[in-house]
N, CA, C and O atoms as a GROMACS GRO file, in nm:
protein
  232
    1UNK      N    1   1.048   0.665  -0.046
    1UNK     CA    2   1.127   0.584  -0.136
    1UNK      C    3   1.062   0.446  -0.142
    1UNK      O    4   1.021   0.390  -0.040
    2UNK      N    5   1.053   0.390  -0.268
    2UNK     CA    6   1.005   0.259  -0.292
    2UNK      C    7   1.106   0.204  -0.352
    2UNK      O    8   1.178   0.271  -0.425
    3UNK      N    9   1.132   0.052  -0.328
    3UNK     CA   10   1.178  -0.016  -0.384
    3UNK      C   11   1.079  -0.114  -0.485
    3UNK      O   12   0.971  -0.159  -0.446
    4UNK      N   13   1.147  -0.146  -0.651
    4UNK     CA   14   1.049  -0.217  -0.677
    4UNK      C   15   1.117  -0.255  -0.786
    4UNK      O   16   1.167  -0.181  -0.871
    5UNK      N   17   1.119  -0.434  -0.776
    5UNK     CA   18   1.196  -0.497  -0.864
    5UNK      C   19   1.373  -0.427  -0.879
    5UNK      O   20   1.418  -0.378  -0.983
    6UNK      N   21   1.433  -0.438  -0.778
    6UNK     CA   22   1.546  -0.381  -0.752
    6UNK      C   23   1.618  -0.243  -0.812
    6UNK      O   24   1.735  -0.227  -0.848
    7UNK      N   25   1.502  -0.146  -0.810
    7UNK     CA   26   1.519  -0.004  -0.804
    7UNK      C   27   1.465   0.055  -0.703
    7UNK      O   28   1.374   0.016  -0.630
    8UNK      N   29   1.534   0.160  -0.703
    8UNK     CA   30   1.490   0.247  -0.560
    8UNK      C   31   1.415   0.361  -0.685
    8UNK      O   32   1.479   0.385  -0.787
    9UNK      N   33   1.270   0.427  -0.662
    9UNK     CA   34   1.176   0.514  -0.733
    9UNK      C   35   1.095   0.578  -0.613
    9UNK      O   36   1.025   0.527  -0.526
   10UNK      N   37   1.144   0.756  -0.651
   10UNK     CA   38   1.088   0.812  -0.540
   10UNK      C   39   0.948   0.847  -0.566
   10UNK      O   40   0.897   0.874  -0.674
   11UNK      N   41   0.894   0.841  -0.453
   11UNK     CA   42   0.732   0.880  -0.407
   11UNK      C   43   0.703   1.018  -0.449
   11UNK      O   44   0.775   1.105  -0.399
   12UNK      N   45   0.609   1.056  -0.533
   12UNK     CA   46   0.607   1.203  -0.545
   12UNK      C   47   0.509   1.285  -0.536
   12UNK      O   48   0.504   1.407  -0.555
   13UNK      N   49   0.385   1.167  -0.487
   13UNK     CA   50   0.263   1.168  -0.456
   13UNK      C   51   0.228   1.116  -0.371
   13UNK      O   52   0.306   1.038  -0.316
   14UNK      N   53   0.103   1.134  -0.321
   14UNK     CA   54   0.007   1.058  -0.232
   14UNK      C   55  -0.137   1.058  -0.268
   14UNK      O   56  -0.198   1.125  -0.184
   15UNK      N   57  -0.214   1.010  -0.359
   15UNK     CA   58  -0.299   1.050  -0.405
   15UNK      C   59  -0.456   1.002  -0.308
   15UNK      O   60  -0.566   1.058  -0.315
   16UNK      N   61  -0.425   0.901  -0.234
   16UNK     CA   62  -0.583   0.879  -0.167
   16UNK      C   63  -0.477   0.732  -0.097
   16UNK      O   64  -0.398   0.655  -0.150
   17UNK      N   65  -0.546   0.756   0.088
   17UNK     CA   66  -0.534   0.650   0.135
   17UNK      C   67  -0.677   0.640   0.216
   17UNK      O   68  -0.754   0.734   0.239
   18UNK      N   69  -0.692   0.508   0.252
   18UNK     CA   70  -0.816   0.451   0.295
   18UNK      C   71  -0.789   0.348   0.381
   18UNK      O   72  -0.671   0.317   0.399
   19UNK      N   73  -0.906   0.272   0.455
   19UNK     CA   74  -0.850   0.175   0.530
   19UNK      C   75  -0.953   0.088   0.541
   19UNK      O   76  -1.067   0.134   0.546
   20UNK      N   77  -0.936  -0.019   0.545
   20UNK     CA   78  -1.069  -0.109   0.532
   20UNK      C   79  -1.059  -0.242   0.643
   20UNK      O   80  -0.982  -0.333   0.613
   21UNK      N   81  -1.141  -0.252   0.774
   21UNK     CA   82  -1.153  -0.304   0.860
   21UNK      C   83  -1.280  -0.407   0.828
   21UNK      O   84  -1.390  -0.362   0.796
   22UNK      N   85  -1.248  -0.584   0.843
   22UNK     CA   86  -1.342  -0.651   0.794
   22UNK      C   87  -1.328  -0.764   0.842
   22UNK      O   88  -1.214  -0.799   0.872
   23UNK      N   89  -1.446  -0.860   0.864
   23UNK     CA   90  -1.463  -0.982   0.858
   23UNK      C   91  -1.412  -1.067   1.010
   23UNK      O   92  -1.366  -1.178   1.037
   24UNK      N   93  -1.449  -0.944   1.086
   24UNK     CA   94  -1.395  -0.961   1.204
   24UNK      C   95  -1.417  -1.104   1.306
   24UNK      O   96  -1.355  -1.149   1.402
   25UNK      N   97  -1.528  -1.144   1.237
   25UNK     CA   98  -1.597  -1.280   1.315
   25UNK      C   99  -1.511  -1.408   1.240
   25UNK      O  100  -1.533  -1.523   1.278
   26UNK      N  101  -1.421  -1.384   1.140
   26UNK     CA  102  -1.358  -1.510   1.063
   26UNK      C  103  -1.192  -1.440   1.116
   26UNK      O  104  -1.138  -1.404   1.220
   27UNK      N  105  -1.169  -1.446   1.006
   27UNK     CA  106  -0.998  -1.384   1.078
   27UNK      C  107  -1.017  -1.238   1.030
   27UNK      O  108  -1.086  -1.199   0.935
   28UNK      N  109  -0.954  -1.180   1.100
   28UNK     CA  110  -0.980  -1.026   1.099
   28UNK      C  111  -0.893  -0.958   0.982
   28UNK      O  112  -0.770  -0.972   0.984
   29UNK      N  113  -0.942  -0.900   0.905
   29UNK     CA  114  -0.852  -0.818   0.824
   29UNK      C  115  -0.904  -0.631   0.845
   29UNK      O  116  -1.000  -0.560   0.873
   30UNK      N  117  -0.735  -0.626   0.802
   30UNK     CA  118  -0.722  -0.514   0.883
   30UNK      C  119  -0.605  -0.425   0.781
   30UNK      O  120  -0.486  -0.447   0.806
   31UNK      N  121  -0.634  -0.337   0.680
   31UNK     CA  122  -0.518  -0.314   0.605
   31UNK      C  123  -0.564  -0.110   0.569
   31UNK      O  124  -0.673  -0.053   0.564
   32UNK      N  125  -0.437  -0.064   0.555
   32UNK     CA  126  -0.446   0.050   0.505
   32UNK      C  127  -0.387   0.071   0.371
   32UNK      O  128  -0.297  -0.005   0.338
   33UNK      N  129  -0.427   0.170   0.287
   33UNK     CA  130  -0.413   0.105   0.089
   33UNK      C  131  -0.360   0.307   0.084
   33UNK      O  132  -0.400   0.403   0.151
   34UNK      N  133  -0.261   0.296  -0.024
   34UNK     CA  134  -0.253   0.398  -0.074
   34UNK      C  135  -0.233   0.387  -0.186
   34UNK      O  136  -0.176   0.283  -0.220
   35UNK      N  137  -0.258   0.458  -0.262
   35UNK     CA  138  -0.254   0.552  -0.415
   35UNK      C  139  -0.150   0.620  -0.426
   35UNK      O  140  -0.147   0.736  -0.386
   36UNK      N  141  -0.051   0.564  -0.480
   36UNK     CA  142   0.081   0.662  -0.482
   36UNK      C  143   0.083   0.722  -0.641
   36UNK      O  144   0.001   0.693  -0.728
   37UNK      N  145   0.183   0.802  -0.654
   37UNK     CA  146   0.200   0.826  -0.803
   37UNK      C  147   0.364   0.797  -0.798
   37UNK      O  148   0.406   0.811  -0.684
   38UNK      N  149   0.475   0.758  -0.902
   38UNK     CA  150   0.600   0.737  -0.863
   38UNK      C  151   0.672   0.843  -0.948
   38UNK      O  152   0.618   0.909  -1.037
   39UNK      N  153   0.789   0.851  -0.914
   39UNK     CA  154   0.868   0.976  -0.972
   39UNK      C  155   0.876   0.946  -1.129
   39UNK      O  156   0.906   1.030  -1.214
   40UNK      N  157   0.840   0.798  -1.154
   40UNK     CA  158   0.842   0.781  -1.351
   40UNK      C  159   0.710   0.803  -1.378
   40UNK      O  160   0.684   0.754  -1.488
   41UNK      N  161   0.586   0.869  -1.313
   41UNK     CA  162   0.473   0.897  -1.327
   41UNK      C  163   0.374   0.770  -1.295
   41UNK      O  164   0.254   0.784  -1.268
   42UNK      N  165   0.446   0.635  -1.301
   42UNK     CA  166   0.349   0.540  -1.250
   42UNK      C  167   0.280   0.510  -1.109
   42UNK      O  168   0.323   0.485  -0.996
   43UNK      N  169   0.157   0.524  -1.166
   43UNK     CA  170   0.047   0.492  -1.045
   43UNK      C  171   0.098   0.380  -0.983
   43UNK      O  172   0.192   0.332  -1.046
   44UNK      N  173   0.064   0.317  -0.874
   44UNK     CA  174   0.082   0.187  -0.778
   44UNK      C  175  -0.009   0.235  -0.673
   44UNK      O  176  -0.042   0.351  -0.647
   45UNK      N  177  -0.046   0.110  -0.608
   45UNK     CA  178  -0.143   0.073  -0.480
   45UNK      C  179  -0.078  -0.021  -0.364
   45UNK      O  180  -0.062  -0.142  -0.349
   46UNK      N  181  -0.060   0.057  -0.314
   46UNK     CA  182   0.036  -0.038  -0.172
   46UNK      C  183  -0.075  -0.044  -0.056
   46UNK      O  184  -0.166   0.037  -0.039
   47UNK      N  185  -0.037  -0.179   0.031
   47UNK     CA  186  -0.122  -0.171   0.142
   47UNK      C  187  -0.042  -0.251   0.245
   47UNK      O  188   0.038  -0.344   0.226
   48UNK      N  189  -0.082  -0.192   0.357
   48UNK     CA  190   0.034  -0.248   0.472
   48UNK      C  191  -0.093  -0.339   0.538
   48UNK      O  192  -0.195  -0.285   0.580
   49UNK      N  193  -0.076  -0.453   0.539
   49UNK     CA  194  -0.144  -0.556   0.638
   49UNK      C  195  -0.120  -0.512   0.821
   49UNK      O  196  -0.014  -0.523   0.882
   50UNK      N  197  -0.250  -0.463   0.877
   50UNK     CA  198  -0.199  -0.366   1.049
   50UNK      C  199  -0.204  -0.527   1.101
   50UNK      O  200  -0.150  -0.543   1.211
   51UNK      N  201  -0.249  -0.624   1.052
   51UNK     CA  202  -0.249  -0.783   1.134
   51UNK      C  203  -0.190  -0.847   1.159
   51UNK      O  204  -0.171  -0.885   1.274
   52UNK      N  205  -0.104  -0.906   1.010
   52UNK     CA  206   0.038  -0.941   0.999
   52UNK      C  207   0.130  -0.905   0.999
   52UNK      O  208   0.224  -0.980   1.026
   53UNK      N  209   0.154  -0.743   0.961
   53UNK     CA  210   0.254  -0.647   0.975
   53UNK      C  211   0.304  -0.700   0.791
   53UNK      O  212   0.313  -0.812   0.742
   54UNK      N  213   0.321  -0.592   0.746
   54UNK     CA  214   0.384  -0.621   0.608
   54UNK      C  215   0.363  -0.516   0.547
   54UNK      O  216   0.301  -0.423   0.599
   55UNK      N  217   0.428  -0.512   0.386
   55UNK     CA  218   0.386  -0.403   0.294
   55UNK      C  219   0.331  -0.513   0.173
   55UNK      O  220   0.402  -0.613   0.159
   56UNK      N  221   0.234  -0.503   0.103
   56UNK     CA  222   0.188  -0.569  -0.025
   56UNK      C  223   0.189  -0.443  -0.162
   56UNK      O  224   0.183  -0.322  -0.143
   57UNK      N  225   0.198  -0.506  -0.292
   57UNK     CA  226   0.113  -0.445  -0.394
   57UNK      C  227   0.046  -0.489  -0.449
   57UNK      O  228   0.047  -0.610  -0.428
   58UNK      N  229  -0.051  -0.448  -0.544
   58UNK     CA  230  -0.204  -0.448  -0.594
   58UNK      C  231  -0.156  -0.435  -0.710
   58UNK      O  232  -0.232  -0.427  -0.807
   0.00000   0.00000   0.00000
């Protein structure tokens, strides 16, 4: 379940997750990204920051 812009839209996919570890000698980033598809057919890209702890979108 996602919330987005004060609807709840279910997940009905998972189309590709990845993870991208970087820049470790400055401040470290550290995030995992997914490719969702949503139950109204729209694509979205979420990524959880593993550093700061959070959820973002793209």
């Amino acid at each position: 379940m996602l919330h987005q812009k004060g609807k709840r839209l279910q997940v009905v996919a998972i189309r590709e997750r990845w993870r991208i570890d970087d820049e470790w000698w400055r401040d470290p980033i550290s995030r995992e990204y997914y490719a969702l598809v949503l139950e109204n057919g729209r694509p979205v890209i979420l990524f959880r920051d593993l550093v700061a702890g959070g959820w973002y979108g793209q």
